[in-house]
C-alpha positions in Angstrom: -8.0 8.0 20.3 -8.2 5.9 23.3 -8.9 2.1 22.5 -11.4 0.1 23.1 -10.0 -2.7 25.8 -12.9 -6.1 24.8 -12.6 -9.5 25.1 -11.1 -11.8 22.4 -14.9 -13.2 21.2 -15.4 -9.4 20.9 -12.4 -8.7 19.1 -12.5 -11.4 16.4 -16.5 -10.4 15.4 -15.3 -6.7 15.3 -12.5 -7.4 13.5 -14.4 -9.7 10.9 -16.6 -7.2 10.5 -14.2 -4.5 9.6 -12.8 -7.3 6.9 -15.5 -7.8 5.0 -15.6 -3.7 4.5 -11.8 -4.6 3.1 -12.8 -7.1 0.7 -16.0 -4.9 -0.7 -13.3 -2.1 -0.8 -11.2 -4.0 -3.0 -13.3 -5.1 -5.3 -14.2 -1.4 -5.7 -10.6 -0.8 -6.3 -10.6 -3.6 -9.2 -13.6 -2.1 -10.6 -11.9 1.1 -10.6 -8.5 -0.4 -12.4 -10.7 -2.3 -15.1 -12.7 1.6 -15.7 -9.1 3.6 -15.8 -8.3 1.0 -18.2 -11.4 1.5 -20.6 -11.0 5.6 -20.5 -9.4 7.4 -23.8 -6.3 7.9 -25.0 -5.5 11.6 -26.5 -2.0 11.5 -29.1 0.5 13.6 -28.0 1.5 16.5 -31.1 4.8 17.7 -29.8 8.2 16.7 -29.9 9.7 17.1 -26.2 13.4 17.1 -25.6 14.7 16.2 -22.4 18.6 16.2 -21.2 19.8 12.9 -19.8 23.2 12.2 -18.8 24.3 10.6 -22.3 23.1 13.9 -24.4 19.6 14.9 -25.4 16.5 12.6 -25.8 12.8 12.6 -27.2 9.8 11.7 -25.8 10.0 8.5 -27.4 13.2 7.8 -26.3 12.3 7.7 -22.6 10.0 4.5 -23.4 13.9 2.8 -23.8 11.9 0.2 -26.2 9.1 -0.4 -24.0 5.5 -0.2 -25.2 4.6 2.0 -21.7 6.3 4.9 -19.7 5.6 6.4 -16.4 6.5 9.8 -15.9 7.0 11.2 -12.4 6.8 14.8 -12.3 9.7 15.7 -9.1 8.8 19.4 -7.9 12.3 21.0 -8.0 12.4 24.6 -10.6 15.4 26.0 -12.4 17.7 27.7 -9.4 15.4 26.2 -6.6 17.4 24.7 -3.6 14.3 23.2 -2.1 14.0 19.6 -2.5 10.5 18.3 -1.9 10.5 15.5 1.1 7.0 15.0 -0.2 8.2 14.0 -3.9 11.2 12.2 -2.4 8.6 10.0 -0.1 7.5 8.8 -3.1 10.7 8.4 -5.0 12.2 6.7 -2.2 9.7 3.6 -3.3 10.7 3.2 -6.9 13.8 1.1 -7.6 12.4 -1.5 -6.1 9.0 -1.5 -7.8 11.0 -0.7 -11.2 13.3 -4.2 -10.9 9.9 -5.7 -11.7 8.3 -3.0 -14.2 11.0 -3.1 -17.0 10.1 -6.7 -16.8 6.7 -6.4 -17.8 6.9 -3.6 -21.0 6.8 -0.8 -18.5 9.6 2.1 -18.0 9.7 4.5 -15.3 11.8 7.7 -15.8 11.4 11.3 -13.3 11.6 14.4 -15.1 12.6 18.1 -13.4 12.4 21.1 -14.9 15.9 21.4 -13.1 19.2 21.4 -15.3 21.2 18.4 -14.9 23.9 19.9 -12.7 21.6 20.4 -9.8 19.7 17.0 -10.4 22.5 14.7 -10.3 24.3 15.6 -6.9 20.9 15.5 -5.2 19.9 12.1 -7.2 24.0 11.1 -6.0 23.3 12.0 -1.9 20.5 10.0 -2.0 21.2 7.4 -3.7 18.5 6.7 -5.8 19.0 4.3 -9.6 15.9 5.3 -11.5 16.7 7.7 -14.5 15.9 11.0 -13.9 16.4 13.4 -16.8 15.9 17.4 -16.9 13.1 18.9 -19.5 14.6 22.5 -18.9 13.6 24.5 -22.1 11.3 22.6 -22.9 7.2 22.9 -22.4 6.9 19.0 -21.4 5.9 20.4 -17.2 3.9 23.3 -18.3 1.7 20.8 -20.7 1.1 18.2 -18.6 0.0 21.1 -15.7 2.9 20.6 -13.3 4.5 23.5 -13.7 2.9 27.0 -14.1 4.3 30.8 -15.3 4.0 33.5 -12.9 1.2 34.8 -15.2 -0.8 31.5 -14.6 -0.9 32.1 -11.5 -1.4 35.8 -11.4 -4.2 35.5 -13.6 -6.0 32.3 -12.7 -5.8 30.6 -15.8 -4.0 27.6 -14.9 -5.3 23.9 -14.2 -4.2 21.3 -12.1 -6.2 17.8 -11.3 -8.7 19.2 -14.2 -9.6 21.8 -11.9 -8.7 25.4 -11.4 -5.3 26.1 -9.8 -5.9 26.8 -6.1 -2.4 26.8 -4.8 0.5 29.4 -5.3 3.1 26.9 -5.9 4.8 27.3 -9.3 5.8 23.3 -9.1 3.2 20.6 -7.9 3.8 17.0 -8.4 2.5 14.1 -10.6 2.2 11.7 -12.5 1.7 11.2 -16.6 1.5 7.6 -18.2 2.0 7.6 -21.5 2.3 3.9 -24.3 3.6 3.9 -27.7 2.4 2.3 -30.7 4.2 -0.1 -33.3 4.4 3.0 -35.8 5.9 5.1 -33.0 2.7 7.2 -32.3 2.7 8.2 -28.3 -0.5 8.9 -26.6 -1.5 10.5 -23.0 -3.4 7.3 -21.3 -3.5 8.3 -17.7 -2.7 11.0 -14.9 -2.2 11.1 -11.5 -2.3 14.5 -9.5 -2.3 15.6 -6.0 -3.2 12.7 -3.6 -3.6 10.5 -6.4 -0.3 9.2 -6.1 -0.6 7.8 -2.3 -1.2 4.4 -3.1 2.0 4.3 -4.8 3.8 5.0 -1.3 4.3 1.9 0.6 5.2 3.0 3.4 1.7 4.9 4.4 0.6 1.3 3.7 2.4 0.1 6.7 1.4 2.6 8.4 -2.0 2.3 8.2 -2.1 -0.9 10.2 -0.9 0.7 13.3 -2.5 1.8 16.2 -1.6 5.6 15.5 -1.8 5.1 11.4 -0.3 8.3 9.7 -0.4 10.1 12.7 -0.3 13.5 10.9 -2.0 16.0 13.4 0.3 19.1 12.5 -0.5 20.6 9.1 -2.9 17.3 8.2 -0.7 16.1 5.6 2.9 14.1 5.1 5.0 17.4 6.0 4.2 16.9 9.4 6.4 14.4 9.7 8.1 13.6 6.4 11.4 14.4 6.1 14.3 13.1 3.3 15.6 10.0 4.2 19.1 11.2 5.2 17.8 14.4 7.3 15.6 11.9 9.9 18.3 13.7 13.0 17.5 17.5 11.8 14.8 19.4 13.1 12.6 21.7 11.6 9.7 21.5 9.5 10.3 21.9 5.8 7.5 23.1 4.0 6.2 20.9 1.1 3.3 21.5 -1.1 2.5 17.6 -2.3 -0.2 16.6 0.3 -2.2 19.8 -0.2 
């Protein structure tokens, strides 16, 4: 885009223009937060089981005796070397946001349908503190509709997003919110699916107040450009599906 070159009288009236479009933007935003707070809750039936790296633990356990758990749903299968740069963007921004959550009644865990053994090294290279347990075995990722069967796919029966599965990935990522009651009943509150879970990346924040913003002009989404945060040198495009 090539810029427009004004004078300053002309840049301060264009400029508060485009402000007051940010202000009626974010009070559509609060509007929105206050109407994802009013929608339903549905109980969750079945007893998960997820491996963590002190033995086994429930569901229930993950809330680590907070009323409110995040779950982020990290694309990487059984056996799969890949390892997403688009769910690593967003990991990359949550131990600093989760020094504050645990302080207000909120945990945060990432769950894989990847054993242990391959988690940990990658979770080690990185160097990432969040817990991030395994739910191999277990039908947690095919539940929530993060993870889907070769005959899901095959046959078209699979959601994602409460829509129809378009894509041929296997693994997609997410996220699931879940809260706990006194009695230790756990309900579903909230999800977050495909691009629902940009605004929890800073750094496309940043971004967006630069003269070139995302500047994704390749595939049109974060793999143009994303990479993890210890492979910046390397070239090559790894394919992700998280932006699509």
């Amino acid at each position: 885009m090539t810029p427009r070159i004004v004078t300053a009288d002309e840049w301060t009236e264009a400029h508060r223009a485009h402000l007051a479009q940010e202000k009626a933007f974010i009070r559509q935003r609060d509007a929105l937060a206050a109407a994802r707070l009013a929608l339903p809750w549905v109980r969750v039936e079945k007893d998960y089981v997820f491996q963590a790296a002190d033995g086994p633990v429930s569901l229930g356990d993950l809330f680590q005796g907070r009323s409110q758990l995040i779950v982020y749903h990290f694309m990487m299968a059984p056996g799969d070397p890949h390892r997403c740069p688009g769910c690593s963007f967003l990991c990359d921004h949550i131990d600093g946001a989760n020094q504050h959550l645990r302080h207000h009644d909120v945990s945060l865990v990432v769950v894989s349908r990847a054993p242990l053994a391959e988690i940990a090294p990658f979770k080690a290279r990185i160097g990432w503190a969040f817990d991030w347990v395994s739910s191999e075995g277990s039908d947690f990722n095919f539940d929530f509709q993060v993870s889907f069967s070769d005959e899901q796919i095959a046959t078209g029966k699979a959601a994602y997003n409460f829509a129809p599965l378009t894509s041929r990935s296997p693994e997609l990522p997410g996220l699931t919110v879940f809260t706990k009651d006194d009695a230790g009943n756990i309900f579903c509150t909230f999800q977050v699916r495909s691009r629902g879970g940009d605004p929890l990346i800073g750094a496309y924040h940043y971004l967006d107040l630069t003269p070139k913003g995302r500047n994704e002009t390749g595939r049109g989404n974060l793999s143009d450009w994303v990479r993890l945060h210890d492979e910046y040198e390397e070239s090559g495009a790894r394919d992700c599906h998280c932006g699509r």
